[in-house]
PAKOL-383769 format. One record per residue: residue in one letter; x negated, y negated, z of N, C-alpha, C, O, CB in turn. Coordinates in steps of 0.001 Angstrom, whole numbers, padded with zeros to 6 digits, always signed. Atoms other than C-alpha are relative to their C-alpha. Glycine has a CB too. Layout:
aXYZXYZXYZXYZXYZ
...
//
This chain:
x+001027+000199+001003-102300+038854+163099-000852+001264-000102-001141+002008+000836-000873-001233+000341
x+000933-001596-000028-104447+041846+161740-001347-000908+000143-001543-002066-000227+000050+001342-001807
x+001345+000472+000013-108044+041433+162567-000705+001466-000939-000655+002691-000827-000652-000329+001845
x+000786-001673+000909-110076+043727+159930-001563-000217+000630-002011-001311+000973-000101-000051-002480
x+000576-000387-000073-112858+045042+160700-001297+000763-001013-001041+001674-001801+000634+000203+000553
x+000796-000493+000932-116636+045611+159000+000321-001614-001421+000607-002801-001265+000661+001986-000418
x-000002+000563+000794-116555+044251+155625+001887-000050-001006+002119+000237-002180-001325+000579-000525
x-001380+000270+000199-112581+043583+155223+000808-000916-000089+000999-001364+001042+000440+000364+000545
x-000824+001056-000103-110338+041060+154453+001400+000349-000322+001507+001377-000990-000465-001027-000796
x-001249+000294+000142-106618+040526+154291+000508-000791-000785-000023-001900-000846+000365-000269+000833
x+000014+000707+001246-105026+039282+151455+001655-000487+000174+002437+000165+000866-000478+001061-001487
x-001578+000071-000166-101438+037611+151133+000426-000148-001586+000744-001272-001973+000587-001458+001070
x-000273+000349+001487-100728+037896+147401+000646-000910-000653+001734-000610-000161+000462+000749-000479
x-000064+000696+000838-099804+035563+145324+001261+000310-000641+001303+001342-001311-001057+000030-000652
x-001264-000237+001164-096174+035339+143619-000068-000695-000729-000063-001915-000563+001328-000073+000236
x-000664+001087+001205-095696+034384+140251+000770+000546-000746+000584+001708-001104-000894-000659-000981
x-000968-000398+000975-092947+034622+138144-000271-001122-001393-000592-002310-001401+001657-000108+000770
x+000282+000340+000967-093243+034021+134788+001328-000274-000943+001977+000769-001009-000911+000860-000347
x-001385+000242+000803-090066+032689+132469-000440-000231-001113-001332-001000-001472+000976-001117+000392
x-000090-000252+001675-089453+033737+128845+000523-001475-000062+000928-002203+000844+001217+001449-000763
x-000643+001268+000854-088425+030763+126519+001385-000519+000186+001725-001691+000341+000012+000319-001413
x-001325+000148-000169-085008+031118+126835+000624-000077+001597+001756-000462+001891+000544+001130-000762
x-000382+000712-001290-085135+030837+130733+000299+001089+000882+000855+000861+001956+001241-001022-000110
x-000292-001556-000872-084961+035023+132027-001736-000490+000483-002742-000950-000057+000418+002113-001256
x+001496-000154-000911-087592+035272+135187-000725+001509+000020-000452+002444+000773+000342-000361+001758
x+001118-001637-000442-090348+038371+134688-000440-000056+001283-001084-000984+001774-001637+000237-000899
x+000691-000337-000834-091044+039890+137480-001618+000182+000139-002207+000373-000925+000542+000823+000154
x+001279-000140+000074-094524+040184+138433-000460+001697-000449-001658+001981-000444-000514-000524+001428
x-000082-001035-000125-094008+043827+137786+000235+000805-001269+000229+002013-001506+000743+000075+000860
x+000406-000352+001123-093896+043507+134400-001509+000193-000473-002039+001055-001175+000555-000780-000646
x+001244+000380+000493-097055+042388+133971-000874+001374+001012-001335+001039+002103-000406-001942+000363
x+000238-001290-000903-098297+046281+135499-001554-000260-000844-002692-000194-000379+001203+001807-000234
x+001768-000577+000686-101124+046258+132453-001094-000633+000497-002107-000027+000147-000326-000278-001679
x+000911+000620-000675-103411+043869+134413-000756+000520+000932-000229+001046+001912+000434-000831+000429
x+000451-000772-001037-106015+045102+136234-000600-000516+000969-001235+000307+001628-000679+000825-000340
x+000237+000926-000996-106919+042323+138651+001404-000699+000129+002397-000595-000591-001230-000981-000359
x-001233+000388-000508-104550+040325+140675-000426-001308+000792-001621-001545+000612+000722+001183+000896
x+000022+001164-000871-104468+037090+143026+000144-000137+001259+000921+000723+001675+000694-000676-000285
x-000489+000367-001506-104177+035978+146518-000713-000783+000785-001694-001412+000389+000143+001063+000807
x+000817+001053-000750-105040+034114+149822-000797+000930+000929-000497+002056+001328+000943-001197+000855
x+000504-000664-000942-107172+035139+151882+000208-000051+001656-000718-000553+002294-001067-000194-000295
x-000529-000004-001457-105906+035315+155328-000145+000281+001480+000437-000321+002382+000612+000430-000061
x+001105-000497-000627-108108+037201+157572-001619+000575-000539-001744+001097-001647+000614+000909+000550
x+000819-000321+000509-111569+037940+157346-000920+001070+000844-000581+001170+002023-000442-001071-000406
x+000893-000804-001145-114057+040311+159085-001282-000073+000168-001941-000252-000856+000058+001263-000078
x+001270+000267+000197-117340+040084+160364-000812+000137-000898-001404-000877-001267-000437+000345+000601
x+000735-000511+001035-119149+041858+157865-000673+001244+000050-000532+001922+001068-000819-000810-000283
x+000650-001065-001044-121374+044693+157781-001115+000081+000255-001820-000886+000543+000125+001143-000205
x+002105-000195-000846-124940+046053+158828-000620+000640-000776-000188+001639-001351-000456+001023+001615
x+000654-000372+000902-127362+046566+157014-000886+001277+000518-000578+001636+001655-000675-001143-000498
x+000975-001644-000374-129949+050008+157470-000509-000414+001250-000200+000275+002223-001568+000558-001186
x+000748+000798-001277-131929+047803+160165+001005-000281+001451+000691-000114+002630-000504-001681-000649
x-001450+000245-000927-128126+046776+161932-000224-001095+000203-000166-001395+001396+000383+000746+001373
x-000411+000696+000087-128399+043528+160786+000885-000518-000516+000799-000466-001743-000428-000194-000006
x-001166+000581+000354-125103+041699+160460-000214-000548-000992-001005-001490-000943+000556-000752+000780
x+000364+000737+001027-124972+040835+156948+001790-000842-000383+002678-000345-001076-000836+001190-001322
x-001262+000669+000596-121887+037881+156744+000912+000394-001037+000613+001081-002014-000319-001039-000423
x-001083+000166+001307-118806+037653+154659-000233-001315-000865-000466-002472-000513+001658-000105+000577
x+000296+001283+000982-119176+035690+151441+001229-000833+000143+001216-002044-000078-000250+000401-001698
x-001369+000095+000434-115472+035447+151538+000981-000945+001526+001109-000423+002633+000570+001921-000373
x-000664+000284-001328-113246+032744+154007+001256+000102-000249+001752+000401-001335-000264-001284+000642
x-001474+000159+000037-109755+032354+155077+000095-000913-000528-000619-001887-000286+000758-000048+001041
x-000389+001441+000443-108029+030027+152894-000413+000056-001438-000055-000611-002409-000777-001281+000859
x+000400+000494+001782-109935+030846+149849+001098+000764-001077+001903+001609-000687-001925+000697-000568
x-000830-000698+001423-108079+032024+146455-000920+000631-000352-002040+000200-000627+000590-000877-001296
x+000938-000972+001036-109440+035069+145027+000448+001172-001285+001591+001473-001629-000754+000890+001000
x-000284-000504+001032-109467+037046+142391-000690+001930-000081-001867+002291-000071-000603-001186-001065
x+000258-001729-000818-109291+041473+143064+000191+000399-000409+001040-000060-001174+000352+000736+000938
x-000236-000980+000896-109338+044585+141490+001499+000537+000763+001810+001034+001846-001392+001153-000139
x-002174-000538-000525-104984+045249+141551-000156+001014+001139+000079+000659+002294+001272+001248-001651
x+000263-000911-000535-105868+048669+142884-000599+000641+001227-000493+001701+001844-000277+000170-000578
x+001121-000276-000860-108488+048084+145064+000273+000707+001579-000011+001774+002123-000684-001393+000141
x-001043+000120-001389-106553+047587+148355+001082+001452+000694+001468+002478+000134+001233-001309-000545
x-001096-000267-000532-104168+048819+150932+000896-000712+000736+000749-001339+001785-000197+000729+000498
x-000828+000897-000190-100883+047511+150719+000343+000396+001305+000128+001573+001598+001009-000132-000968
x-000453-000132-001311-099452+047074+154423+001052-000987+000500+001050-002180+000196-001104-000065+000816
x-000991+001568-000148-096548+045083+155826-000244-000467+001554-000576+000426+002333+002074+000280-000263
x+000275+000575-001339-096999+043387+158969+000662-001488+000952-000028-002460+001260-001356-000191-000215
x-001015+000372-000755-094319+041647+160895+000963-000939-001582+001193-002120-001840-000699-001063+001631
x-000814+000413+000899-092280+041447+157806-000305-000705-001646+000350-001063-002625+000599-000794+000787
x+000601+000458+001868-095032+040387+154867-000914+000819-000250-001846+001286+000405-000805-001609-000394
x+001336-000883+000785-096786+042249+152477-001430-000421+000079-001655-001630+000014+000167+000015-001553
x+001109+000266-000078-100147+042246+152743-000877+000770-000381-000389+001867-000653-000180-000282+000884
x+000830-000772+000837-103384+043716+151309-001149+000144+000743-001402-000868+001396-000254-000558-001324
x+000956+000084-000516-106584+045035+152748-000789+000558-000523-000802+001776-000702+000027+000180+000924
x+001369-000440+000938-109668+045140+150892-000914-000390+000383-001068-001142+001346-000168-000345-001285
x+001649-000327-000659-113332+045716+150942-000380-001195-000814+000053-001540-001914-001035+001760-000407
x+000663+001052+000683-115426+042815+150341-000300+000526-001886-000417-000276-002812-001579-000272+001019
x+000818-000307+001135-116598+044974+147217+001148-000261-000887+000825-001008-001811-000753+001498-000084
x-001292+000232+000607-113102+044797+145703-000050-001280-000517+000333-001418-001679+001144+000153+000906
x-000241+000934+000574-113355+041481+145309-000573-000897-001205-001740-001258-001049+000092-000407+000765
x+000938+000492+001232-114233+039687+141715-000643-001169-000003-001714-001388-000569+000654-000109-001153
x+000475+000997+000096-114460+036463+142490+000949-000915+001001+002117-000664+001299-000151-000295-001402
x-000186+001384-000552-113923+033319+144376+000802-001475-000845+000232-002407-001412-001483-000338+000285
x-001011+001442+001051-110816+030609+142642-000294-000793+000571+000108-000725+001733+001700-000233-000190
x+000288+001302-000088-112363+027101+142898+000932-000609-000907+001093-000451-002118-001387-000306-000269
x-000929+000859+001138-109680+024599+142048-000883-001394-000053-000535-002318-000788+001905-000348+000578
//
């Protein structure tokens, strides 16, 4: 398991494939023009410190669905799955189903 560190989380992205009408599967890799993306959140990190070096929490838990700038991240594989590691700031938002 990665443990991140500071204000970091771990992301496990999200596959979707998307099928034309007639029943061909797009890769997610079509869809490049998007500039946010999906995933779980999987690890989280303490957070960071503020000027004073108080611990200021993560908004963000394991388990939640979120919503991230594509780019933001660094992709990494780690015992065989892709994975993503981004800065709390990266992230847009919080998916409530």
């Amino acid at each position: 398991m990665l443990n991140p560190i500071d204000a970091r989380i771990v992301v496990k992205k999200a596959t979707k494939q998307e099928q034309t009408e007639s029943g061909i599967f797009l890769p997610d890799t079509v869809s490049e023009q998007a500039q946010t993306a999906q995933g779980e959140v999987i690890a989280v990190g303490p957070g960071s410190r503020s000027l004073t070096g108080e611990l200021m929490p993560m908004q963000i838990e394991v388990g939640d669905t979120i919503l991230y700038v594509k780019f933001g991240g660094t992709e990494v594989e780690h015992k065989g799955e892709e994975l993503i590691v981004l800065a709390e700031k990266d992230v847009i938002a919080i998916i409530e189903d």
